[in-house]
C-alpha positions in Angstrom: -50.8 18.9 -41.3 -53.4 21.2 -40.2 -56.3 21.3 -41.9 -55.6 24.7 -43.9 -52.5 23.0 -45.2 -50.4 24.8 -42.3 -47.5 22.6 -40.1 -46.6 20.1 -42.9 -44.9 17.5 -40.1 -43.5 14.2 -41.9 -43.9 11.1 -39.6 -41.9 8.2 -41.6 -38.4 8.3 -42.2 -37.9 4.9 -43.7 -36.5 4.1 -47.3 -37.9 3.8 -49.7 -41.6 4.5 -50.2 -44.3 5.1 -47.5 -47.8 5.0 -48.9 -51.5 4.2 -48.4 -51.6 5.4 -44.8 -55.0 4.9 -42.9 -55.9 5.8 -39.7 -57.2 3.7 -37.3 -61.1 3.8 -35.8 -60.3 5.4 -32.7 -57.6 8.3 -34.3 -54.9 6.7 -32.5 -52.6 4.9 -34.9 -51.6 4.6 -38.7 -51.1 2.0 -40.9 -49.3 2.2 -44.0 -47.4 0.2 -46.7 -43.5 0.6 -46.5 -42.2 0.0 -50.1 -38.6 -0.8 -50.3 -36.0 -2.9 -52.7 -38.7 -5.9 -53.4 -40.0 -5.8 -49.9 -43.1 -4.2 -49.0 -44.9 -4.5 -45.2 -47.2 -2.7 -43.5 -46.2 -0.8 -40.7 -48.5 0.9 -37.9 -47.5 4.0 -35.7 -49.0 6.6 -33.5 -50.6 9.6 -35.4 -47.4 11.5 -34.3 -44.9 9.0 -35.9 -43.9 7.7 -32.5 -43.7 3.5 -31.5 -43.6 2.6 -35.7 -44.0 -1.4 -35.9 -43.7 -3.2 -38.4 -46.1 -6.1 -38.5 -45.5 -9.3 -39.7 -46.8 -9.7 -43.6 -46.0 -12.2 -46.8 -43.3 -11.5 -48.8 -44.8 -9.6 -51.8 -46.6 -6.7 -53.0 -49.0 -4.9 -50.3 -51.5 -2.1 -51.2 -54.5 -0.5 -49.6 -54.4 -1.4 -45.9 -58.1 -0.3 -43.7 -59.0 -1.3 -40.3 -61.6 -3.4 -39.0 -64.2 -1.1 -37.0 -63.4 -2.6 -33.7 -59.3 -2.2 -34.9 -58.5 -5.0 -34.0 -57.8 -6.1 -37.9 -56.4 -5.1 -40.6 -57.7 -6.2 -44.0 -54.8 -5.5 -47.3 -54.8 -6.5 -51.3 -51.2 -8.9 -51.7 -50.0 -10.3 -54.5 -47.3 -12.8 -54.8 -45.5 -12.2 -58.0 -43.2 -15.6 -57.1 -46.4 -17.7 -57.1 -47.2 -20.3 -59.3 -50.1 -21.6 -61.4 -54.3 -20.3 -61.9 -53.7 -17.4 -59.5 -49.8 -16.2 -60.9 -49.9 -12.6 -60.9 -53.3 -11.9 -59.1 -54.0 -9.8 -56.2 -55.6 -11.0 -53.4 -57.2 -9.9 -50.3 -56.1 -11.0 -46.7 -57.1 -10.1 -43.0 -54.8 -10.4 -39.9 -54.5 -9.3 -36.5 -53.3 -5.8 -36.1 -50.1 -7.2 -34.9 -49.3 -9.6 -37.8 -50.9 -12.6 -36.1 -53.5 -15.2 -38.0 -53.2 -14.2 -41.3 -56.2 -15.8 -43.6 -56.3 -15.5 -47.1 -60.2 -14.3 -47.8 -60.2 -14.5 -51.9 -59.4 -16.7 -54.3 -60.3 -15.6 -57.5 -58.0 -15.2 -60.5 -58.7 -11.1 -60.3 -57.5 -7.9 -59.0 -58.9 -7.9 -55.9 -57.3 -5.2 -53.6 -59.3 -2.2 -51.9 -61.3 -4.0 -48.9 -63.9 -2.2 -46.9 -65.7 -3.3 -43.9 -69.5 -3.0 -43.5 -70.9 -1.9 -40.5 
């Protein structure tokens, strides 16, 4: 939308829920979470809702996607509601490649940890 709240233009049209969208360093693209039946993945697209991917994630529960400064990465909290033992039920947070590619698990902490942020 504009900035005056004017030309409210919706850019998804996936089921299910489409939340914590983020735009990209350079203004380009958008990267949200696509919440459907048990599944949720995070999806990137053009800031006009054209060539929507969805990139490769775990199966579980995604929230608060941010680019790296270069946009090259994306950093997310998961959580793996299916997993087992110390870390059962805990959020964790992970960095990939914006296409889905070398995914690294970066805590591992029996805690909420979700919200990254890069530093400059």
């Amino acid at each position: 939308m504009d900035t005056d709240g004017s030309h409210i233009t919706p850019l998804t049209h996936l089921p299910g829920l489409d939340e914590w969208p983020v735009f990209s360093p350079d203004g380009r693209r958008i990267a949200f979470v696509g919440a459907g039946p048990g599944t949720y993945t995070i999806n990137t697209m053009d800031i006009d809702g054209s060539h929507l991917m969805r990139v490769p994630t775990p199966v579980g529960a995604i929230v608060s996607p941010t680019f790296s400064p270069d946009g090259r990465k994306i950093a997310f909290g998961y959580s793996d509601y299916r997993e087992q033992g110390e870390l059962a039920g805990t959020w964790q947070i992970y960095i990939m490649d914006a296409d889905g590619s070398h995914l690294t698990r970066l805590t591992n902490a029996r805690a909420f940890n979700t919200f990254p942020a890069f530093g400059p």
